[in-house]
Structures are given as C-alpha cells and as structure tokens.
N, C-alpha and C positions, 0 to 999 in steps of 0.2 A: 306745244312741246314736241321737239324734235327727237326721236327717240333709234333714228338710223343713220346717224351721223357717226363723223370721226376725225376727231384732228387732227392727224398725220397729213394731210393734203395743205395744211396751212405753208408748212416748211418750206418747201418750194418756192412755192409763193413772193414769203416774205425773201427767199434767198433774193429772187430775181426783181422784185422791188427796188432794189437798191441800186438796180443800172437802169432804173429807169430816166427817161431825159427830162428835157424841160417842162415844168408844169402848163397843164393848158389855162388857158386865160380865166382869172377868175377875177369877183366884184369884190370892192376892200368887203370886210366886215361892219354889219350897220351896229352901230350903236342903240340899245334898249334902257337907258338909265337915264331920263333928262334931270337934270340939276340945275334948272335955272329954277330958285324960288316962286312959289305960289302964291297968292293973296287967299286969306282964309275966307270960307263960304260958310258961312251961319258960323262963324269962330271953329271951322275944320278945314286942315288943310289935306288935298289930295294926297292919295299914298305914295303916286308918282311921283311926287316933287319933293324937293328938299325946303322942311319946314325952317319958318325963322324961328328963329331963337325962340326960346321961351314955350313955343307951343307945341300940349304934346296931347290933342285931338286931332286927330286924324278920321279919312271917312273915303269909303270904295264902294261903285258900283260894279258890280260881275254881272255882265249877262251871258250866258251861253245858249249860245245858238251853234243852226249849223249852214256850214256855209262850203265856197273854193278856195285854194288857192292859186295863184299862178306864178310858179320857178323858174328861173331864171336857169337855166342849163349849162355846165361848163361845156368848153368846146372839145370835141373827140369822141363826143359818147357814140357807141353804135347801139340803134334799135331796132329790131328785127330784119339783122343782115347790112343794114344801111347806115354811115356814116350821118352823124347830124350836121347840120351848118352851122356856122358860126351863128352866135346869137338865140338859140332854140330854147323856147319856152316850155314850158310844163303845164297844163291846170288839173287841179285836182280835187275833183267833188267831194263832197259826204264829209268832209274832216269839222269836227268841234272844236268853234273856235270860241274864247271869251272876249266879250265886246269885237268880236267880229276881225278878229287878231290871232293865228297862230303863235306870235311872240309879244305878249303882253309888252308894257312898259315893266320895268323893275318898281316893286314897291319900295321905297325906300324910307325906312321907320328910324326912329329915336329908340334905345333902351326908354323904358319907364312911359314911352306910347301907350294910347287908349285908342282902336281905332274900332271904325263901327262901319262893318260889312253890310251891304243886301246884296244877296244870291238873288236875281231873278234867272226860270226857266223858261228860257222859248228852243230848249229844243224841240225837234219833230217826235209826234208822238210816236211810240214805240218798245220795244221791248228792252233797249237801252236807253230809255229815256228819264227813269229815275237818276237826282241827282243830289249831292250835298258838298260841303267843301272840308277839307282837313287843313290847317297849317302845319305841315311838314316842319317836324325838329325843333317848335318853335316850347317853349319854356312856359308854356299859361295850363289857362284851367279848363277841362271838358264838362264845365258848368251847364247843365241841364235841370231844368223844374218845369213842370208841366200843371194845367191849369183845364177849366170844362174850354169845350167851343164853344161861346157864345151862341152859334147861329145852331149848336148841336151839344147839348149841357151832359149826354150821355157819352160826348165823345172826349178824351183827353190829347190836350195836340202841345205843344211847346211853349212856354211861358218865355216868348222873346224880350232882348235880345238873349241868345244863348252862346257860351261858350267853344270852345276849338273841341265840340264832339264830335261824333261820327253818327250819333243816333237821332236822327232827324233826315227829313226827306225831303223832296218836291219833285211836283209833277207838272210835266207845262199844260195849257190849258189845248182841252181835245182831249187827253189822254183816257182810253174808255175804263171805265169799271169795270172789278173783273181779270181787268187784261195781265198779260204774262207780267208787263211795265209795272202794273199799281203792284203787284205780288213782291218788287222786288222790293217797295217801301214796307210793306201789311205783312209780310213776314219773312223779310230779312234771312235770307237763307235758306228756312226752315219752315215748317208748318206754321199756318200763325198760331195755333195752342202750343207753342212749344215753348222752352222753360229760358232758350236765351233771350235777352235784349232786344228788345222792338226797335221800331222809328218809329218816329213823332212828325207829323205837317205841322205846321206853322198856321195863322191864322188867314194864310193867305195859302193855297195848296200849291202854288206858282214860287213863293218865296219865303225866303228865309232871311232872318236877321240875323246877325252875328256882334258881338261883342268881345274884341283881346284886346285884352291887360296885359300889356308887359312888363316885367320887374324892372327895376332900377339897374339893378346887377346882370342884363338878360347878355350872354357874349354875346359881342359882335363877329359879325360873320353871314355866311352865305346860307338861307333859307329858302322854301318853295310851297306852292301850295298848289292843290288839285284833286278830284270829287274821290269818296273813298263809302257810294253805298255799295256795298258784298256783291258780287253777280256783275256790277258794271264797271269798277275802276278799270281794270282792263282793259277795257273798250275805250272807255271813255281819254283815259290818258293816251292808249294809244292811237287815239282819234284827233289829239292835238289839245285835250282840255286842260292848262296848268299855267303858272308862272313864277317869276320872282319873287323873293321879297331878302331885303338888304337891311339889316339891322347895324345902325352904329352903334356901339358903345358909349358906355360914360367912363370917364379915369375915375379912380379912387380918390375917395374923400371921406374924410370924417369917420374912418373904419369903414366904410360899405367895399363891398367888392369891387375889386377893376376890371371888365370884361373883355379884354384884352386885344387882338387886334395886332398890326404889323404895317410900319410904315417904313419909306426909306429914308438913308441918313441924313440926306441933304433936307432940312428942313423946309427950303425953300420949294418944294416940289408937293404941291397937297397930293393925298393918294387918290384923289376923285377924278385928278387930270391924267394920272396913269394907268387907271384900272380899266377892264374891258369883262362885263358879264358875257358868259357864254351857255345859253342852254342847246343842250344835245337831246334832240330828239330824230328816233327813227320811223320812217313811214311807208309802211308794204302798198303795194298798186296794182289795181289788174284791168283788164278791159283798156290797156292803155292803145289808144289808135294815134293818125297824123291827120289833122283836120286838112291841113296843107303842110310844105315844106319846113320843118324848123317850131311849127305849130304843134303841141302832141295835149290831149286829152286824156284820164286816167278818173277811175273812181279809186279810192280809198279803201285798201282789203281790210277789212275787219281782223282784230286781232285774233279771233274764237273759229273764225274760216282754216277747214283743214289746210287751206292750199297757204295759211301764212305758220312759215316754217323757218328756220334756222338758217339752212342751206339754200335758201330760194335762188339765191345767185351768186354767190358767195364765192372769191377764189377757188378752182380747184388747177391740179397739176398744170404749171409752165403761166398762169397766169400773175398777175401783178397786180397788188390792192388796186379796186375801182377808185373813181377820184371822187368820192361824196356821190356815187348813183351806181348802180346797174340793172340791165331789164335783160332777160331770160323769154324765150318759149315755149311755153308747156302744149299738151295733147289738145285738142277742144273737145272735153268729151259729149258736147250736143251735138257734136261735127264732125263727121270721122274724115282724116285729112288733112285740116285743118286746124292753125294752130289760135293760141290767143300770147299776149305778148304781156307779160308780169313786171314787177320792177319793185325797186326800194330806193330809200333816198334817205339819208344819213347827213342831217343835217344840222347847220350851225346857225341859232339865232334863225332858224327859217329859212338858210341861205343853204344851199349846197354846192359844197367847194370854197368858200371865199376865199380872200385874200387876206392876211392880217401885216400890216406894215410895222417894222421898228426904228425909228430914225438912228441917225450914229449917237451911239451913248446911250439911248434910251432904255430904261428898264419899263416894262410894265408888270403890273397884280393883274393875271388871269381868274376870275371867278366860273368855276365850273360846274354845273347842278347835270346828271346824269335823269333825263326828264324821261326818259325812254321808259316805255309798261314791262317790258324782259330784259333788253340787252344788257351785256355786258361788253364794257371799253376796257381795255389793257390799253392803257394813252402812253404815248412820247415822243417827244419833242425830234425828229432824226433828219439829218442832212440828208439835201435830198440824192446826190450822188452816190454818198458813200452808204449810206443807212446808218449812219455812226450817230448815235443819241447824243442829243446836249444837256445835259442837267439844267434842273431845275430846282428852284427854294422851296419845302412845302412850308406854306404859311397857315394854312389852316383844314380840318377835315370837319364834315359834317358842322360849320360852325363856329367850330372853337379853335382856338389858335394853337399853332403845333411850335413847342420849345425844343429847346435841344438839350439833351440826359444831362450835361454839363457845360459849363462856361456861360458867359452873358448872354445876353438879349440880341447881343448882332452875331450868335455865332449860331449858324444857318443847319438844320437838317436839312438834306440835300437828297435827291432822285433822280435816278434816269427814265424810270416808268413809272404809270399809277394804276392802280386797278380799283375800276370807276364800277359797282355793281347797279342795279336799278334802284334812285332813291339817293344816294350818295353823291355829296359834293366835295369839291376839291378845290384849295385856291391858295395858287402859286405864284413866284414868283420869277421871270423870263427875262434873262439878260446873255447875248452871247458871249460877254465877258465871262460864262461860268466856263465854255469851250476851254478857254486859257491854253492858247499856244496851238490848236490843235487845228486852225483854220488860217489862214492869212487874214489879218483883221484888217489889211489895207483893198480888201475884196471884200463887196456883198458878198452875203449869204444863205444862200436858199434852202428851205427846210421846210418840212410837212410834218402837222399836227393829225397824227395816225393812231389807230387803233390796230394792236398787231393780232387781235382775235383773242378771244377766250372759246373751253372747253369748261360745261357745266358738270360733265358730267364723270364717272368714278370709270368708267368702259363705254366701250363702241355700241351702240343701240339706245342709251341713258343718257339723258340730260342734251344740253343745247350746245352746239357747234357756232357762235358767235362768229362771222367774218372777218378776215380783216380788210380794214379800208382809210384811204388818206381822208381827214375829216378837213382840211383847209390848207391854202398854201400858207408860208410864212417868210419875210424877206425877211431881213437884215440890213442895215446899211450899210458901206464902207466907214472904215473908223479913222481919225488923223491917227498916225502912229507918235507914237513915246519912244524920243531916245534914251537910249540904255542906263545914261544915268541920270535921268528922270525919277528913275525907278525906287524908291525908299526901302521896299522889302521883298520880298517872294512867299507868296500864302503858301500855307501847308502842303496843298495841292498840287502848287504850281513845284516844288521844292522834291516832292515825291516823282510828278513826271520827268524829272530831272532835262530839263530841255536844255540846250546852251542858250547860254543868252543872248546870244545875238538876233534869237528866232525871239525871246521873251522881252526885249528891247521894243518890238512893235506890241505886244500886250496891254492892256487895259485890265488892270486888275480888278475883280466881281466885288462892289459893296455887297455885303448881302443886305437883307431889310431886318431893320431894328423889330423883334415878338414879343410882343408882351402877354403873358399866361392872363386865361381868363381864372379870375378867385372870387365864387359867390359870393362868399360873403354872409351876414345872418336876414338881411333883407329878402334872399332868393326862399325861406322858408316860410310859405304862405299859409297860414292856418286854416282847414278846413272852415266854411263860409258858416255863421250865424247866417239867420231865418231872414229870406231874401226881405221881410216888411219891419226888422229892426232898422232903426237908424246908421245912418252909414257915417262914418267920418268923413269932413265936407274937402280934403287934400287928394281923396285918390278913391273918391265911392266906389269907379268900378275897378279895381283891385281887388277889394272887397268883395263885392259883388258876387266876382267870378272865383271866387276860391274853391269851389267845388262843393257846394252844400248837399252831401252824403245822406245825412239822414233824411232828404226827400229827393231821393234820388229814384226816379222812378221805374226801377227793374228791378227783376227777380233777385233774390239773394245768392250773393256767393257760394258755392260750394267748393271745399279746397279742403286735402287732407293735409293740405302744408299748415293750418290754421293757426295751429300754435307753434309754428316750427321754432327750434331752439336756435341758439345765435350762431351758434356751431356747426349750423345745417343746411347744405346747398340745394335750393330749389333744383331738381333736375326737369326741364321742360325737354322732349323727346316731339323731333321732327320725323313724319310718315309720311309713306305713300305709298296706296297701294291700288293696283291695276288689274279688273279680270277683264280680259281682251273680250273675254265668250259672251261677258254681260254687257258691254261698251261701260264698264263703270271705271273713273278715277279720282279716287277719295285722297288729298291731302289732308293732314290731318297734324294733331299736335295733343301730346299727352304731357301729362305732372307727378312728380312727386318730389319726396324727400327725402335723406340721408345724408349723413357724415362722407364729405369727399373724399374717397378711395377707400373706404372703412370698410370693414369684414363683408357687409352687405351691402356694399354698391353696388354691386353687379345685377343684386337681385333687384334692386329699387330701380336702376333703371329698365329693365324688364317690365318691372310694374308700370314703370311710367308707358313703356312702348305700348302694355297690354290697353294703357286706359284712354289712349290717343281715338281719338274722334276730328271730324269734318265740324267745322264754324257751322252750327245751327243742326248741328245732330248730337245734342247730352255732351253739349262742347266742357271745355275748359273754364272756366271762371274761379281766378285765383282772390284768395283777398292779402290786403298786405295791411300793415299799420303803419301810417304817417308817423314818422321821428325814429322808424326802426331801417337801419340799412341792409342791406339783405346780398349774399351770394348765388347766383344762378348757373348749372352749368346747363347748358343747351348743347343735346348731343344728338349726333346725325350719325348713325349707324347704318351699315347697309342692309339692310334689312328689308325681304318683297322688294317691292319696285323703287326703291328712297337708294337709287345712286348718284347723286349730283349734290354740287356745292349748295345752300341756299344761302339767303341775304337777312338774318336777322334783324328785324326794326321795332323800336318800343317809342310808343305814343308820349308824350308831356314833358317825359326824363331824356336825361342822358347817363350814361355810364362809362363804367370802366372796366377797360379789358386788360384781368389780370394774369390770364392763363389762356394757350391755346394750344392744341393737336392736330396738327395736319399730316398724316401720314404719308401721301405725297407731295409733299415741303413744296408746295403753290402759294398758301396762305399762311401766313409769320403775322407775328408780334408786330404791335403799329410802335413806327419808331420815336423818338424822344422821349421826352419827359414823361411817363404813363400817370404817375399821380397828377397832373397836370392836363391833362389829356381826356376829354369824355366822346362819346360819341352817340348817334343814334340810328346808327345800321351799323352791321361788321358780318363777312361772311362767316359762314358754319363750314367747314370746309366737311367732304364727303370720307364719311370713315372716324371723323374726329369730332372734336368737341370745342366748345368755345367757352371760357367761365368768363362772368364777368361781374362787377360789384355795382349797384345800383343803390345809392344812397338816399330814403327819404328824409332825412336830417337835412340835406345842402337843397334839394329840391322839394321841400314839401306840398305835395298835391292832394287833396281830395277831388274824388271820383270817380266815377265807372271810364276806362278805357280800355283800346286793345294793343296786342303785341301781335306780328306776321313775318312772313315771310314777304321782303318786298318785290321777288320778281310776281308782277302782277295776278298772271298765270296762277301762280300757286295759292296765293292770298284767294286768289277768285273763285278757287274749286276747294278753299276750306281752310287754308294752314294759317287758321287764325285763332286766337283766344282772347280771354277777355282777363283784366285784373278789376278788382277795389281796393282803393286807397281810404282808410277811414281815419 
C-alpha cells in the first residue's frame, strides 16, 4: 500500500493523452476459449472444451508451478534512457503459473455441471509456497468433512473430494517442517491454538481434490478462480496464479429458473463467434537488464516487497498513459551511484498492448475479469485522437446479467466508463455503431481500451494511486454508408443529439443485445447436506454431496452477538485499519454487530462494531446465519485511525443485492438497472460511507463455514477477513 500518493498528477496526463498519435505496432489479441468439442475421457469431458450435449461431468487438472515468461514488447518503449527496437522481448522469472501458463484456457462449464478438480503443488519450496484453490463468484457448496490419516489415525486431514472451501492446504514436496510455509497451512493466520478455522491437507500433502456442483439455475456469466490461503493469495495471484471459468446457462423450463445471459438480435450470429474473454492482470519487475539489443530480462517483484508501490511508474506531470508497460530507475541501494532499472506490465490475456480488430458491422461481447491482487481499472473505450469515449452495453457484472429499470430485454443499459475493482468482472457489449454520428463511419476507427487511474484513497498519504495507462489498441473498420432514406427511424439518442441528417444518412443504427435477467428459481435452494454415508439420489449424488453438511463441519463454533437478530435488524460489519509506524505494525481488521438501521442507537452499535473489529486469526469475526432467513448488512467504512480508502467488499457462495449506498465523495453510485434483478459478489465500500445490501438465504441456500473480505489482496492478506456459518 501506497500511502504518499496523490491523484491530482493524473489530470495532466489524461488531458494530453488524447493528442497523442498513432499507436505503436501491436500483436491482434490471442484467444483463450477453445470450442471446438472434446471426446469424453472415463465419461468427463475437459473444462476447456465445449461439452456435448447431454454430458454434464466435467474434470481439470491444475498444476502450479513456477516458471518464465517471455513478452512480446510494443514498439517505442524506452528502458533506461534507451529507445527499444522494434520487435523487443521481455522474459520474466519467478512468476506462478498453472499448467505452466500465465493465461490458462477458459474453463468452460454447463449450469447444473459436476466437475472434479485435482490441485497438484509443484511449487518451489518456500515461504509462499502454501496453496489451495477458491472458485470465485461461483454459486456451490464450501463442503468440507474430515476423517483420521490413515498413514497417521491421530491426525485429521480432508475427507476428499471437497467442496469450493478455502480451508484446506497443500504443500509441494521438499517443503521443510516447521518452516515459515508449513505455518501458513498449521495455523492460518494465527497461533495454531487459536479459536479460528484451521486447514486441512489432503491425503496427499501435494494435492487436493475438489468436487463443484453446479445448480441448474447457476447464472450464466463470467467467473474466475485462484489460491486464497491467508498470508499468500497476495503473492500468489499477483504472481500469475488464476483463470477463467465461463458458465452457460440453461433457459427456463418447467418453473426452474432462467439464468439469463445476453445475445444479439440476429439469430444467425451464435454468441460464441463474437465474444472475446479478456483477463487483466498487472505485474511489477525489477532487476530488469538487456541480455542484448531488443533482448531484456526481469525477475518478478513480489507483491509484499516495499519497492512494489502504486506509483512505481505511473504518469506524472506532461506525461501520456504508457502503452501496456513502463520501466523507471530507482537508487541501487547496495551501489551507491548506481542505478537498477524497475518496470510493470498491465496486461491483456498475457499480452501487453495488443491489438483488438472489429470488422465493418461487427459487434462483439467483451468478457472482462479484473485478475489483478490490488489494482483498480476505471475502463473505457476512447478515440484515440480525440479521447472522446464510445459507449458501451453493459451485459453483465460479476455474472449475472444487467437489465434495464424499464422496457424490454433489447433495451440496453449503456456506459462510457466501468470501474473494475480487484475480483470484479465486467461483460459488455462493443459496437461502434453506439458512436452514432459522432465519427465518419465511411473512416476506420482507432481507439484504445484504457484505464483512466483510480485513487483509493479519502487524502493525499492514504490509500493507492492506481496509474493510468492504455490497456490495448482497438480498430474499427470502415462501414458502407446508408442513404438517408434507408433509414426507418432515429433511436432516442440519435434524436437527442439532434444531428442533421445528412451527417445520420451515413449512420448504422446500434442493435443493442437482447438480456435476459437471471431468476433462481426454487432449485437454486440447496438444503443443508444429510450424513455424507446416507444414500444419495442416483440423478445428481454430488449435489447432494456438497450441500454443506454443517453439523460435521469441522471448526470451532460461531460466536456472533447477531445470533438471534430480529428481522428488523441490519448486520453492521465495520471495515478497520489501523497503523503504528513506531511498531512497524498494520492490522486490517473487520468488526460486527447489530441494530435497527438509523434507529436511536445506530451510532452507538456502530461504535460497537468498530470497538470489536479484529485481524483474521486474532479473536476474528465468526458470524453465524440461518439457512431460509434473508438478512440486511450494512458494511460501513468510516474514517477512523488509519481506514481512509475505498475497499472492495466480496462474500464467498452468495450473491447479493445492493439496496442502499453512501458515498460522500459521489465516486461510487448505485449499480444501474434493474437492482431487484441484479446480484453481485464484490461492490466497493466507498471511504466515509457505507454500503447496505440484502443477501438472501431463501434464493441461495447454502450450508457452511465460509468467509467474507476485502478483495484488494493487500488487505485481505494482512487480515480484513471474517468468517460466517450457514446452518
């Protein structure tokens, strides 16, 4: 965390941005979704591929390892004083890759899929070497039951396969007893006699099994997955560990829910042919050298190293966002004199800088996952001349499909920016027909998908100074023009910027894409799990399976003065931080309680809450909730001690809904469209204010132990975590 930052330097910047010239040469963007069908291996078919019909086992191996890789450089960059040559490559040690891939394939699932994970660890032993896996956003069970180690009857380890928990570990082989590494599995945070939630090894201390269940009704939409033990996600995501996963939906039938989803009008056009997954991830560099000309070498700076900061290179006064990279020189402080040569690389699908092509007419669905361990993206779409933003459809957030407050299914919520926190997906839809009028459409069109910077924090010294920087080029193609009376109507839009029509004669009016809302449904209520050695129903055992069997759920018991909270009464969960420079300590932290929203004693109940706020694995948080009870939460971020910056709220299994929010410097609003339609599974907290939101276990019902955090990394990893049970 960057804490001597300021974003008044950005303005500049972005002013003179927008005379900048032509883009320097970039590679198209690769594709990460293969779709050509798989033949099933023991009746499973891979998660990369698109299964046939009927079959809905599924089956994935994860290895993580660690490895290079080597970048492909746009042209222009200067590195310590020097222009690069055309052609100049990048390689970049130490980064965690799974299967030996910075950009996985997309997993690409069925609603009402069973798929069956193994975790193997071969990372290098070490002190960020513990690992486990989370499926981000995804709608299953953190089914956990534990059983003796056979090879060790006093030891209790994981009764595989296990559910999307987080409590569970592995170690790769080498890893010494003892070490700082085994501590992050043996006690999780905290002392191992301490009262929160263990981890569990597997019968194999290398690997883990996994088993999700997907509901019938699970929305379609854009999901992600990547390690989440306490101490190392951090690291680990910001080391490259994570990927896709693409859930289709099923339509409504027979009363079940529709999980909604967004296609375009022309039936003839499948969405598979025009969509484009995009993960964004950012990656600090230091020790970077030139083996030769065009040649350059770099290790990988650890996220937790002082020297990776906010600001490492970032715009300041008279400069112009970098194109996907910039390298800096810092002191050498083993060297006086001498310097060493840093850098970061802001990258798309592993590429930095590419290119993304639109033919004449084409619309595409951008699928956007924000993969980064901190950053925050403020995205949009902006000509590159002018800086004049083009809109964009939003089709879906975190998931689930975005409707509009009124009128049908083709009538578009629309944006010119998005604000992408860490954890947070986006998926739009891009057609320069939304321009309407404002470009010559008998001219390409050049434009860069950018990031204009965020500021995390409430003042100058707090919170992170996010850069801004162009994330990809973007063409356009030339379009045949429409004579004027071609033309059958003039959209709303077009009608408002009242253009003559002689100039709207050449236009191409914007279909938008048909949304259909995701509606669970009663299928999406999954009853807490009978005794994993009952009989299963022989249509969908592991559904069952994984429902979260509570009563042998092997952690301490909840403590929670919300216990019997009345229906009337808003959980208040209160985000901290606090800093004494003198001790080198910094505790995030997260406190509970309860109260009637805005009632005589609110004020004081949040108080309460701030006083009883604890670090994940220090007398942390453990709320309990009841399955089929819907509950209100407002999570409030007060400035208070060191707690000035926005944070990124995210709750494990569920989704919810945001019914209320306070932003006192009006950065962070109300998410648009339809909100009863509408769930999510992150949403910032903005700094000063508050966020309520409803969280229904009636539509979602889960049993289980899981947790709730803050998702910028950073925070999560130094404590702003807590736990719920669902019974």
């Amino acid at each position: 965390m960057n804490r001597h930052c300021s974003p008044g330097r950005l303005l500049l910047a972005l002013t003179l941005a927008i005379l900048a010239g032509a883009d320097a040469h970039a590679t198209e963007l690769k594709a990460i979704a293969p779709s050509d069908p798989c033949a099933p291996n023991a009746g499973k078919v891979d998660v990369a591929c698109e299964a046939p019909a009927g079959n809905t086992r599924r089956s994935a191996l994860l290895v993580a390892t660690q490895g290079a890789v080597t970048f492909d450089l746009p042209d222009g960059l200067t590195v310590g004083g020097a222009k690069l040559p055309a052609g100049a490559t990048l390689r970049v040690d130490d980064l965690m890759l799974y299967d030996g891939k910075l950009i996985p394939e997309v997993w690409r699932l069925n609603a009402g899929d069973v798929v069956d994970i193994k975790l193997r660890n071969q990372l290098t032993p070490g002190d960020f070497a513990a690992t486990n896996l989370h499926t981000h956003g995804l709608l299953v069970s953190p089914d956990l039951d534990t059983k003796p180690n056979p090879a060790n009857p006093a030891e209790a380890i994981a009764a595989e396969p296990v559910g999307d928990t987080v409590y569970v570990c592995t170690l790769p082989s080498g890893q010494p007893a003892g070490s700082e590494g085994e501590k992050r599995c043996t006690n999780h945070g905290g002392a191992a006699a301490a009262t929160h939630a263990r981890l569990f090894f597997g019968e194999k201390r290398d690997e883990m099994n996994y088993q999700i269940a997907l509901p019938d009704a699970h929305p379609e939409g854009l999901f992600w997955y990547h390690p989440h033990v306490h101490g190392n996600a951090r690291t680990q995501v910001g080391a490259g560990l994570s990927g896709l996963i693409f859930i289709k939906g099923k339509p409504a039938a027979n009363g079940a829910g529709a999980s909604g989803g967004a296609r375009p009008q022309d039936p003839a056009k499948p969405v598979a042919s025009i969509e484009k997954f995009m993960m964004l991830k950012d990656i600090q560099i230091d020790q970077v050298t030139q083996a030769s000309p065009g040649t350059l070498n770099a290790r990988f700076l650890p996220v937790d190293s002082p020297s990776h900061k906010s600001d490492l290179c970032g715009p300041g006064p008279g400069d112009a966002p970098p194109l996907g990279a910039c390298f800096t020189q810092i002191d050498d402080p083993d060297h006086a004199g001498q310097k060493l040569t840093q850098g970061w690389l802001f990258t798309v699908n592993g590429q930095v800088f590419p290119q993304i092509s639109l033919g004449s007419g084409e619309q595409q669905i951008w699928r956007i996952a924000n993969a980064s361990a901190d950053m925050t993206y403020d995205l949009a779409l902006v000509e590159t001349t002018t800086g004049r933003p083009l809109r964009v459809q939003i089709l879906a957030r975190d998931g689930v499909a975005v409707v509009a407050q009124s009128g049908g299914a083709s009538t578009p919520v629309m944006a010119d920016r998005v604000l992408l926190m860490p954890g947070s997906r986006i998926e739009i839809g891009v057609d320069r027909a939304t321009a309407e009028g404002r470009f010559d459409g008998s001219q390409p069109l050049e434009a860069r998908l950018r990031s204009y910077g965020f500021f995390t924090g409430e003042t100058a010294g707090f919170g992170d100074s996010w850069p801004a920087v162009d994330l990809a080029a973007v063409s356009f193609a030339a379009e045949p023009t429409t004579p004027p009376a071609a033309l059958e109507s003039l959209s709303t839009t077009q009608a408002r910027l009242n253009r003559p029509k002689t100039v709207l004669g050449a236009v191409r009016q914007f279909q938008p894409f048909i949304v259909s809302p995701w509606q669970p449904g009663s299928e999406m209520a999954r009853a807490v799990a009978p005794d994993r050695n009952e009989p299963m129903p022989a249509a969908r055992p592991s559904e069952h399976a994984h429902g979260g069997g509570t009563d042998e759920h092997p952690q301490p018991p909840a403590k929670d003065a919300c216990a019997e909270q009345a229906g009337h009464e808003d959980r208040i969960i209160a985000l901290a931080i606090h800093v004494d420079t003198a001790k080198n300590i910094e505790d995030f932290k997260i406190g509970a309680d309860c109260a009637t929203f805005k009632g005589a004693d609110w004020a004081a109940h949040i108080k309460a809450a701030e006083a009883s706020a604890a670090s994940f694995g220090k007398n942390s948080v453990v709320l309990a909730a009841r399955a089929g009870r819907p509950e209100t939460w407002t999570i409030v971020n007060d400035p208070l001690d060191s707690n000035h910056e926005t944070h990124n709220f995210h709750v494990h299994q569920m989704k919810f809904e945001v019914i209320d929010l306070f932003d006192p410097t009006g950065r962070i609003t109300m998410p648009r469209g339809k909100l009863k339609e509408r769930r999510f599974d992150s949403y910032p907290v903005p700094t000063g204010g508050y966020l309520r939101i409803r969280i229904d276990f009636n539509e979602q019902m889960v049993g289980g132990r899981f947790v709730f955090h803050c998702h910028i990394l950073e925070h999560e990893d130094k404590g702003m975590m807590a736990e719920i049970e669902v019974k």
